[in-house]
N, C-alpha and C positions, 0 to 999 in steps of 0.2 A: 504494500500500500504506500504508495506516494504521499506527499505535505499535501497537496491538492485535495488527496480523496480525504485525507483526513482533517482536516478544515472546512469542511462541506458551508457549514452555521457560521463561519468567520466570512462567509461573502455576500452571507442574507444582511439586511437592515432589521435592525432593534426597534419593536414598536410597543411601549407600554397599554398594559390590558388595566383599566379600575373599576372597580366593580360599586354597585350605583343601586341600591334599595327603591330612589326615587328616582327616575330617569328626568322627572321635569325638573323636579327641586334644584338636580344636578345641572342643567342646562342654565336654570336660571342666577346659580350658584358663578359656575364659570363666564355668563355671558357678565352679569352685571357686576361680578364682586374682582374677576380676572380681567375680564374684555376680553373676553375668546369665544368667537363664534363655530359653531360644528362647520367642516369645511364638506363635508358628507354626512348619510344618514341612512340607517335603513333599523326594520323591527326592531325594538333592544338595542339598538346602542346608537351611539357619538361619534364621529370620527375630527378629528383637533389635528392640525398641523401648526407647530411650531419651528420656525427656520428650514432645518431640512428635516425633522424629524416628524414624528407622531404619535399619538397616542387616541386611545380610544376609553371611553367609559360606557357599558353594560350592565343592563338591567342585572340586577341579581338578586335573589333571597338571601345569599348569606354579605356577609360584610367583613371588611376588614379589622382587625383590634385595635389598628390607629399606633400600634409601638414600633414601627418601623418605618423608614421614609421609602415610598411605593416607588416615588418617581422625581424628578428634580430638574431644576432649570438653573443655567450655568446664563449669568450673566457681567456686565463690565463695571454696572454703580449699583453696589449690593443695599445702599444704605437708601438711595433712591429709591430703589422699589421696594423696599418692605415699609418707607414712609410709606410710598403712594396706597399700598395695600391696607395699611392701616388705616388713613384715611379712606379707603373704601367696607372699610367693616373687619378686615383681617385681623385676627389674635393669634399674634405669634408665642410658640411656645417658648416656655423660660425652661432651662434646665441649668440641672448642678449638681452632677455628679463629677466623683475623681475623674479629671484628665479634662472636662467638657462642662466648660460654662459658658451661659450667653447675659449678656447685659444689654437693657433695654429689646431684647430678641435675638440680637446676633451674639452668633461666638466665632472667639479665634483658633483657629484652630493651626496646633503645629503639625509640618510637613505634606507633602504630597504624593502626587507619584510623580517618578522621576521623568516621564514621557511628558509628564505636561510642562514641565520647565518652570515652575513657580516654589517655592517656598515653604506655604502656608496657602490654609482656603478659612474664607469668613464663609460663615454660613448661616442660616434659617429658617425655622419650622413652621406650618400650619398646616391645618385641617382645613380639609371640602366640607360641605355640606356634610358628606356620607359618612366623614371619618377618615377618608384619608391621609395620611400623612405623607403629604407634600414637601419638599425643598428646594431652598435657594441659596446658590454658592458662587464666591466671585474669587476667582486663584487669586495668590496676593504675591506678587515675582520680586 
């Protein structure tokens, strides 16, 4: 077996799946609290393009616990948008555990991966409507 045949999933694109109890709630969640309109649509679910990526949100019975971050968005002015989201309703989460803490929402966090060429990454938490847990992170080089 060649690097080719075994790499098959290294040549697909990554599209986040989240799962959505209320399919409007969540629409009206992301259209007015993010500014993200569905760029597609069909039975049960959302389809979201962000830059080149995407992601999608689906009806679901079960839900997520909300203790892990689902999915995340890599941005340039980290402090900018978590204003702007808090003026739109957003409550970011505070945490304070060893190693990870955030003040006023953001935390600094030490080191990265070495491919992205930065340092450090600032970060920041919230919740969808559903419970998701969402992130926002700006490399710090």
């Amino acid at each position: 077996m060649n690097a080719d045949d075994r790499n098959i999933l290294a040549r697909g694109r990554v599209a986040t799946r989240l799962p959505a109890q209320d399919l409007d709630r969540a629409r009206r969640f992301y259209a007015d609290v993010l500014g993200l309109e569905p760029v597609d649509e069909r039975p049960g679910g959302l389809l979201y393009r962000c830059a080149d990526t995407e992601f999608a949100l689906f009806k679901s019975v079960g839900a997520s616990p909300g203790t892990f971050t689902q999915m995340g968005w890599v941005v340039d002015d980290l402090e900018t948008v978590v204003s702007e989201l808090k003026q739109r309703g957003v409550t970011f989460e505070e945490v304070d555990v060893p190693g990870l803490r955030t003040k006023d929402g953001i935390a600094d966090i030490e080191g990265n991966y070495p491919s992205k060429g930065a340092r450090g990454e600032r970060a920041a938490w919230f919740r969808d409507s559903e419970g998701n847990m969402l992130g926002i992170g700006e490399p710090v080089v």
